[in-house]
Biopython code that builds the backbone (N, CA, C, O; Angstrom):
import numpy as np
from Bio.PDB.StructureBuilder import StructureBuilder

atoms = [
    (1, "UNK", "N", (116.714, 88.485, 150.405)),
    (1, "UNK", "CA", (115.660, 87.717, 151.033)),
    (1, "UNK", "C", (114.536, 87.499, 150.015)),
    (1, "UNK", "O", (114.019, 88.482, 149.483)),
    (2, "UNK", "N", (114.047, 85.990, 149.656)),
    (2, "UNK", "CA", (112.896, 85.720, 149.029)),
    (2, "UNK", "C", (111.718, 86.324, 149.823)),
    (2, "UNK", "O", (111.826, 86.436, 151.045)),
    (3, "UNK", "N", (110.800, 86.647, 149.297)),
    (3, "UNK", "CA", (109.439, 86.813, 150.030)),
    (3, "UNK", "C", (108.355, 85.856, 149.073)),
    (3, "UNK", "O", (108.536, 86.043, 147.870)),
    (4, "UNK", "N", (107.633, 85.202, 149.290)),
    (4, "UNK", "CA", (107.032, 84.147, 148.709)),
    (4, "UNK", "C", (105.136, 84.257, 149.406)),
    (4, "UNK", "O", (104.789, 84.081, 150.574)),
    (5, "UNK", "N", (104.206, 84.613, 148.151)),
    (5, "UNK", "CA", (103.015, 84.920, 149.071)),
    (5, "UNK", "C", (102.507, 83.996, 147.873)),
    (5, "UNK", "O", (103.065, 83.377, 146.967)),
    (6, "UNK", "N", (101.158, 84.195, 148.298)),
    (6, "UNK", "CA", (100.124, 83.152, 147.353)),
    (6, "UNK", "C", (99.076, 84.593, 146.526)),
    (6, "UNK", "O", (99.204, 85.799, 146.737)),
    (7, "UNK", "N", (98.113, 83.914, 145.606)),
    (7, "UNK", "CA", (97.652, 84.881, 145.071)),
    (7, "UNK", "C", (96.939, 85.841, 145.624)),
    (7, "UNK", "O", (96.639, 86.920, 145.111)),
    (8, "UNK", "N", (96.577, 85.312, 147.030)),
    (8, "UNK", "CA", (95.276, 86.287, 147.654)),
    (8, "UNK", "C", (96.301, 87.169, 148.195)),
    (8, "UNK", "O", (96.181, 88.391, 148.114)),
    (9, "UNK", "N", (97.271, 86.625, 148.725)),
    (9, "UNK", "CA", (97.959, 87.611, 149.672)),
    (9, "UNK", "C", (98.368, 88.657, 148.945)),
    (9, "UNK", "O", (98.461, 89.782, 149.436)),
    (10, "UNK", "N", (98.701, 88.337, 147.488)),
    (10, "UNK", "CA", (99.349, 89.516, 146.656)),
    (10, "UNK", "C", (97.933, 90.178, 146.433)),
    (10, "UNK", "O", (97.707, 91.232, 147.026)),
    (11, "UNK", "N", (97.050, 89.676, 145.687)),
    (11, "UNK", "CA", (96.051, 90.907, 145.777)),
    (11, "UNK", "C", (95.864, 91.900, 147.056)),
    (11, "UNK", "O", (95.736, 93.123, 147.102)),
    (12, "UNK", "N", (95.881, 91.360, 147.612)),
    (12, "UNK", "CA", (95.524, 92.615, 149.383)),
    (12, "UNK", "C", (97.197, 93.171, 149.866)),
    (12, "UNK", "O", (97.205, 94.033, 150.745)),
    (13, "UNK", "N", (98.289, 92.801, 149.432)),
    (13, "UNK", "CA", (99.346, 93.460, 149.649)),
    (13, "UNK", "C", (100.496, 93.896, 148.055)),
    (13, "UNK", "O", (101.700, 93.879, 147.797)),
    (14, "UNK", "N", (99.423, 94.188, 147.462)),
    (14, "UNK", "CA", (100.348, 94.360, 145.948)),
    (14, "UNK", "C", (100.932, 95.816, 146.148)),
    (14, "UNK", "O", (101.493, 96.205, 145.124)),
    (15, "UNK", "N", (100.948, 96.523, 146.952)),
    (15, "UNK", "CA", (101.579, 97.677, 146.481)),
    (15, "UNK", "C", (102.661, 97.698, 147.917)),
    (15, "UNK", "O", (103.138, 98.823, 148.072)),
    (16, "UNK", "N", (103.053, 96.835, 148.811)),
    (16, "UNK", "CA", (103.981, 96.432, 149.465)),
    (16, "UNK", "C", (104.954, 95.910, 148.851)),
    (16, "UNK", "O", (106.118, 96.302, 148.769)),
    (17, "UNK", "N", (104.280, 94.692, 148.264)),
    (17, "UNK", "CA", (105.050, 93.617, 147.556)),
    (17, "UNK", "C", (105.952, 94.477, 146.456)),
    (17, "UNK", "O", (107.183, 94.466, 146.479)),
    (18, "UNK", "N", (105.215, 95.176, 145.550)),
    (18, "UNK", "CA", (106.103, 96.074, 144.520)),
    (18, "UNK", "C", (107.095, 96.839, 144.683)),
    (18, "UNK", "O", (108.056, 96.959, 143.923)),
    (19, "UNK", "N", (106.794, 97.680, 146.212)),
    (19, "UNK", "CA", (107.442, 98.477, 147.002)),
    (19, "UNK", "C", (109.025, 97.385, 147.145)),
    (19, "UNK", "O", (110.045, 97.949, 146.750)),
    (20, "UNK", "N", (109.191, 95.960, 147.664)),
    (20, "UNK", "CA", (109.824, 95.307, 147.955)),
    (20, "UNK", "C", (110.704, 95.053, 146.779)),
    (20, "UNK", "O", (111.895, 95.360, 146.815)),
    (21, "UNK", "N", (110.160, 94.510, 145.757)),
    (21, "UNK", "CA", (110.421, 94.319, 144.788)),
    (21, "UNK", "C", (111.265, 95.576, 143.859)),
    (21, "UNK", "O", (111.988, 95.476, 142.868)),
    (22, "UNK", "N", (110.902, 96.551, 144.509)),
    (22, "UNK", "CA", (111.754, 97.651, 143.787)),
    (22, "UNK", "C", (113.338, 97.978, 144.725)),
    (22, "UNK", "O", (114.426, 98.400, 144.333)),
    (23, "UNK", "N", (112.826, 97.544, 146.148)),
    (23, "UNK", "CA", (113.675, 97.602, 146.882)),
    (23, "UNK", "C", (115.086, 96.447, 146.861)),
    (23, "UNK", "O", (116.003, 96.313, 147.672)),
    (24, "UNK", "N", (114.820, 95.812, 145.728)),
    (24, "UNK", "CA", (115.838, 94.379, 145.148)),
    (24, "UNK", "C", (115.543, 92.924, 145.888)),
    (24, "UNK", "O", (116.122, 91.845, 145.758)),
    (25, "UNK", "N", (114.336, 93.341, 146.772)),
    (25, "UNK", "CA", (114.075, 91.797, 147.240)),
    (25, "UNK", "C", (113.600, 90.477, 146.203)),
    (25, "UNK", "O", (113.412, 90.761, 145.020)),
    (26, "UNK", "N", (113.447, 89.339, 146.555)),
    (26, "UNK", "CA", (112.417, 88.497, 145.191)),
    (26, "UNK", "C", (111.308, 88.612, 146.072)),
    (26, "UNK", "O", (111.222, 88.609, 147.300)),
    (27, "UNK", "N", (110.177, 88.752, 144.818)),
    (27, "UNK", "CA", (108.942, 88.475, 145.711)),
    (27, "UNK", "C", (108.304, 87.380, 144.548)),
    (27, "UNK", "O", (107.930, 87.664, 143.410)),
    (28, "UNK", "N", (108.305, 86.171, 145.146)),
    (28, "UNK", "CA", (107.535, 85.131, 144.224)),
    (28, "UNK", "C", (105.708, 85.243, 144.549)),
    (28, "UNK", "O", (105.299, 85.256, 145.710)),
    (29, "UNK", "N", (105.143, 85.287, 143.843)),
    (29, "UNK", "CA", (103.419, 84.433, 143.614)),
    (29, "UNK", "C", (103.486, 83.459, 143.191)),
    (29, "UNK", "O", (104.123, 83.081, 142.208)),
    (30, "UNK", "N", (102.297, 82.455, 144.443)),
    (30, "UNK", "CA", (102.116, 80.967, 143.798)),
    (30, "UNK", "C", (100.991, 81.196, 144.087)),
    (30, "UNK", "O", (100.563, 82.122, 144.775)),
    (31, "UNK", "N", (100.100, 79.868, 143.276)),
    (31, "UNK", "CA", (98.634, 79.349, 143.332)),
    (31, "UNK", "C", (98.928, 77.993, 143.863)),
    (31, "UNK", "O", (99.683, 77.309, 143.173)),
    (32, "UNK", "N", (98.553, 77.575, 144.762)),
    (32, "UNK", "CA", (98.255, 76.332, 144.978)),
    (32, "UNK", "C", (99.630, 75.927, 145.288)),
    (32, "UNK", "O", (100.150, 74.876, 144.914)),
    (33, "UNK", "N", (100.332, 77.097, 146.202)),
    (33, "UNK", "CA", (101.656, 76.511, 146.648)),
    (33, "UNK", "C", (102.920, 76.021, 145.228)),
    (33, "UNK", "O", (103.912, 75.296, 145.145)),
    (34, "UNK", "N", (102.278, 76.755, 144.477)),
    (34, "UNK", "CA", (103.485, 76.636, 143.449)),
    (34, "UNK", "C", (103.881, 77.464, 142.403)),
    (34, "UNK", "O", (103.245, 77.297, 141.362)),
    (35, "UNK", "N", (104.845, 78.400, 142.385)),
    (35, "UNK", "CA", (104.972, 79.461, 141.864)),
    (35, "UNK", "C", (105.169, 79.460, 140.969)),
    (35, "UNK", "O", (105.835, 78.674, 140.294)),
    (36, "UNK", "N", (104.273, 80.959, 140.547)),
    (36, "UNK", "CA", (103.669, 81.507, 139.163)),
    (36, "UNK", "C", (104.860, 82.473, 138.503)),
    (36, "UNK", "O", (105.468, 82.193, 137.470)),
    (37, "UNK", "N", (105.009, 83.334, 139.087)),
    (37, "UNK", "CA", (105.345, 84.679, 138.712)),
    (37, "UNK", "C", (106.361, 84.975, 139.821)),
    (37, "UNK", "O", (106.201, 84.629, 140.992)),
    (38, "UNK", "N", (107.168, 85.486, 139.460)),
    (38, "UNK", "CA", (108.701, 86.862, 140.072)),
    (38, "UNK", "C", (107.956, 88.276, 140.026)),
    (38, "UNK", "O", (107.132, 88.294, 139.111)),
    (39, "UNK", "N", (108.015, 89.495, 140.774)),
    (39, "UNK", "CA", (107.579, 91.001, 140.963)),
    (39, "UNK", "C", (109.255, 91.173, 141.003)),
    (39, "UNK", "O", (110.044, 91.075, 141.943)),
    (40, "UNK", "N", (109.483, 91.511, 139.386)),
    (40, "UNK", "CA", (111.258, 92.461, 139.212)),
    (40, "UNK", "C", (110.729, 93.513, 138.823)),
    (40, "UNK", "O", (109.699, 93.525, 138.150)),
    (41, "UNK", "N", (111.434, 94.669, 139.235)),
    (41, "UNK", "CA", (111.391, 95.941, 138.743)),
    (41, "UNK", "C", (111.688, 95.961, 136.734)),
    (41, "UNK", "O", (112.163, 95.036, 136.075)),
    (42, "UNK", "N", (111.267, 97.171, 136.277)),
    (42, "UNK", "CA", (111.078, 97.126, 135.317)),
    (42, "UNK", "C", (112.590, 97.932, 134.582)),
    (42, "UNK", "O", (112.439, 99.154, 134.599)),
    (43, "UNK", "N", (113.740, 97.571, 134.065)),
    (43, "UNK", "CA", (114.393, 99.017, 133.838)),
    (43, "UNK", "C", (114.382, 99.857, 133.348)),
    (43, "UNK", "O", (113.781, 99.836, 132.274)),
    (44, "UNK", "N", (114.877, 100.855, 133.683)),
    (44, "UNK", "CA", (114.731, 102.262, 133.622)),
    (44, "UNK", "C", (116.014, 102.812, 132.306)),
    (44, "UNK", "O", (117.214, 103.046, 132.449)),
    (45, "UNK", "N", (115.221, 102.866, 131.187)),
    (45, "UNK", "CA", (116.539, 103.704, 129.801)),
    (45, "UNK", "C", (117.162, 104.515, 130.113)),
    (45, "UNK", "O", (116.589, 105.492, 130.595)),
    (46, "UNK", "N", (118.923, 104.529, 129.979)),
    (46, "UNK", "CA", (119.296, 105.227, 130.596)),
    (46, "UNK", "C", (118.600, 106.788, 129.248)),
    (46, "UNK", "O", (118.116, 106.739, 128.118)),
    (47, "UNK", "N", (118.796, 107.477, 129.818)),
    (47, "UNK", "CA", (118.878, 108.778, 128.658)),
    (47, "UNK", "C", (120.505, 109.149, 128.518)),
    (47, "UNK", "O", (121.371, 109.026, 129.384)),
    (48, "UNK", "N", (120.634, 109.622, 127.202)),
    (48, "UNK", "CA", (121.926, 110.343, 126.553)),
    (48, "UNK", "C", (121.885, 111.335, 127.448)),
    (48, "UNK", "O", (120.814, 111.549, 128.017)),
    (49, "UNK", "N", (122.967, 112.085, 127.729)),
    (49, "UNK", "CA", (123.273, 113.179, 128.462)),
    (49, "UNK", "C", (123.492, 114.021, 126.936)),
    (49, "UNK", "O", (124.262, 113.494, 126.133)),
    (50, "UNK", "N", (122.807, 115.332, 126.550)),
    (50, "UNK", "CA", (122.986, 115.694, 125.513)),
    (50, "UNK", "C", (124.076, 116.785, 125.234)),
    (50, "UNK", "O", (124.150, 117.647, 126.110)),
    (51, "UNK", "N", (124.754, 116.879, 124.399)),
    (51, "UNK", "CA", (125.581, 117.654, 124.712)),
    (51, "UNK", "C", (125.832, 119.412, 124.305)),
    (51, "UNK", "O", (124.721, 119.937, 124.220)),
    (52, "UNK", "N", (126.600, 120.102, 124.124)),
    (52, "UNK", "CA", (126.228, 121.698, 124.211)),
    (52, "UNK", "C", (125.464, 121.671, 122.342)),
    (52, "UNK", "O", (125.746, 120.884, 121.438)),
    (53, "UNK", "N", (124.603, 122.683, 122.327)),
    (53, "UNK", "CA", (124.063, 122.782, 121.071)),
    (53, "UNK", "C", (125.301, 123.220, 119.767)),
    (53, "UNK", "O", (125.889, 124.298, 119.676)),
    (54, "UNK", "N", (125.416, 122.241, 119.029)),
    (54, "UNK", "CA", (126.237, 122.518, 117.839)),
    (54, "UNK", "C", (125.703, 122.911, 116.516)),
    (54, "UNK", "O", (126.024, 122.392, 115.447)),
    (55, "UNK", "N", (124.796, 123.944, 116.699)),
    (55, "UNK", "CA", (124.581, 124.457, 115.302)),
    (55, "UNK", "C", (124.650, 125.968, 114.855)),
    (55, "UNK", "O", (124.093, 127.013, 115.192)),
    (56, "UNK", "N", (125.639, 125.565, 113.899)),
    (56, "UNK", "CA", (126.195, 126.816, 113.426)),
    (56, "UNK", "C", (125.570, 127.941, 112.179)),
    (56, "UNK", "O", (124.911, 127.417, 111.281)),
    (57, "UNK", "N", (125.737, 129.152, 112.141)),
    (57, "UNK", "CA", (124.895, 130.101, 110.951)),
    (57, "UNK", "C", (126.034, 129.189, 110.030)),
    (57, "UNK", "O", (126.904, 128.405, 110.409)),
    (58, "UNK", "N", (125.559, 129.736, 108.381)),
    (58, "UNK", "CA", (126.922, 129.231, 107.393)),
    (58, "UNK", "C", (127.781, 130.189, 107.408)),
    (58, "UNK", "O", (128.973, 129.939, 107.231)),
    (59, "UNK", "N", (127.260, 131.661, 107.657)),
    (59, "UNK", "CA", (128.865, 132.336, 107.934)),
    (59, "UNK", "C", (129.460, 131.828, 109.168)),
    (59, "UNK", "O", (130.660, 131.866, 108.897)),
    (60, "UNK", "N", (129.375, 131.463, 110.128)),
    (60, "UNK", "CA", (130.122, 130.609, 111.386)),
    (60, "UNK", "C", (131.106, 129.486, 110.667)),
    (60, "UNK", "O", (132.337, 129.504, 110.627)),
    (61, "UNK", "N", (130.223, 128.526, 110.125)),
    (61, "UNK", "CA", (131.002, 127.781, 109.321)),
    (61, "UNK", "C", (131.839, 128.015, 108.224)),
    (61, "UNK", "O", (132.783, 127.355, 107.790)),
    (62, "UNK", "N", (131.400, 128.934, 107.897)),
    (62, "UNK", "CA", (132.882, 129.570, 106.533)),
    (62, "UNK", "C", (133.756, 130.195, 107.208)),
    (62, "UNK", "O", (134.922, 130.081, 106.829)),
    (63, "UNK", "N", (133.521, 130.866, 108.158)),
    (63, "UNK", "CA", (134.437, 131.593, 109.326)),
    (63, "UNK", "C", (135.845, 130.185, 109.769)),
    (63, "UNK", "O", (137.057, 130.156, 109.557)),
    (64, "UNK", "N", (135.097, 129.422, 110.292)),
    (64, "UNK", "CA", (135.552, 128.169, 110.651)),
    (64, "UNK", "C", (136.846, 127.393, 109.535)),
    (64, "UNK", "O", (137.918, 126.909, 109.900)),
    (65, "UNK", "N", (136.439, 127.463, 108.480)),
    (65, "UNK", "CA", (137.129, 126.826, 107.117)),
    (65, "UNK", "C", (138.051, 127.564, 106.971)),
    (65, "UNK", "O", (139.228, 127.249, 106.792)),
    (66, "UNK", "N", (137.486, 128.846, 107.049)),
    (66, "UNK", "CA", (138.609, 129.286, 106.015)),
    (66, "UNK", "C", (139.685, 130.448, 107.013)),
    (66, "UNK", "O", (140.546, 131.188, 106.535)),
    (67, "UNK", "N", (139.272, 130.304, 108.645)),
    (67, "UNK", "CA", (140.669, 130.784, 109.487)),
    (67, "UNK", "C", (141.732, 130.415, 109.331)),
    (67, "UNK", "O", (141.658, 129.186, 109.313)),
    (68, "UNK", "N", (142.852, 130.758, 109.184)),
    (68, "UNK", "CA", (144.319, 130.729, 109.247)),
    (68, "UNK", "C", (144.353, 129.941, 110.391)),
    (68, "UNK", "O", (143.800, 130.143, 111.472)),
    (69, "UNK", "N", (145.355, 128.638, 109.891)),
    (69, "UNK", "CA", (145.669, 127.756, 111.005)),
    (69, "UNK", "C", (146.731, 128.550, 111.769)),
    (69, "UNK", "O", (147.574, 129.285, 111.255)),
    (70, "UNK", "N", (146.566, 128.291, 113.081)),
    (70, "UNK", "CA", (147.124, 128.799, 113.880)),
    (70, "UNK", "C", (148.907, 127.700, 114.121)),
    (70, "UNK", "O", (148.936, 126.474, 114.019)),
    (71, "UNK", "N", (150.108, 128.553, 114.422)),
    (71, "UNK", "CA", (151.511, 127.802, 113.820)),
    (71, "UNK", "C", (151.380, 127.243, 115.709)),
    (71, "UNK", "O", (150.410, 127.563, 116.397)),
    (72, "UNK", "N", (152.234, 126.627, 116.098)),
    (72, "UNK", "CA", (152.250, 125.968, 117.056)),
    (72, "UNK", "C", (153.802, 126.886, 117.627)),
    (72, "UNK", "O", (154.805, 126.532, 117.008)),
    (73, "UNK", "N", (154.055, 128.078, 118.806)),
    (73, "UNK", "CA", (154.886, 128.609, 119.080)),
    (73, "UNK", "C", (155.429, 127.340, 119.942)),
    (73, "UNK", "O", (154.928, 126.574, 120.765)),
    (74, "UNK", "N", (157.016, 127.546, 119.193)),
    (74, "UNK", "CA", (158.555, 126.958, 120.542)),
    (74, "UNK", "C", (158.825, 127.597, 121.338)),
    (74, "UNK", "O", (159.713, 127.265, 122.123)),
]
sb = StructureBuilder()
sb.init_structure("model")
sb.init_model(0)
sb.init_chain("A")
sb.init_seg("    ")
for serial, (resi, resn, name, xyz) in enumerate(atoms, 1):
    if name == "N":
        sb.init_residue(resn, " ", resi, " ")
    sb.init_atom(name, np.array(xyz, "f"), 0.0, 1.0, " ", f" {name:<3s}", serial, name[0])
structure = sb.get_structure()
């Protein structure tokens, strides 16, 4: 559903209108019966999901190198 107000109306109902507007409605502003401006939500970055901490002492990492590969049992 469009919702379509003029400028006064958005000043005295701007935090409805935004409310709406976040809610996925259009909300147009006009002056003089002819529209100015769209109220779209703004998006939101997703964030990285980070993952388990990978940092190792250097004996961890020499540990790491230099284990005996393990043989693959039949």
């Amino acid at each position: 559903m469009t919702e379509t107000v003029n400028m006064h109306q958005a000043k005295s109902s701007l935090s409805r209108l935004v409310e709406r507007a976040l809610a996925g409605e259009d909300v147009i502003i006009t002056r003089n019966g002819k529209p100015l401006v769209r109220l779209v939500p703004v998006p939101v970055p997703q964030t990285r999901k980070r993952g388990p901490d990978l940092e190792f002492t250097d004996e961890e990492i020499t540990e790491l190198f230099e284990a005996p590969l393990v043989s693959d049992p039949k």
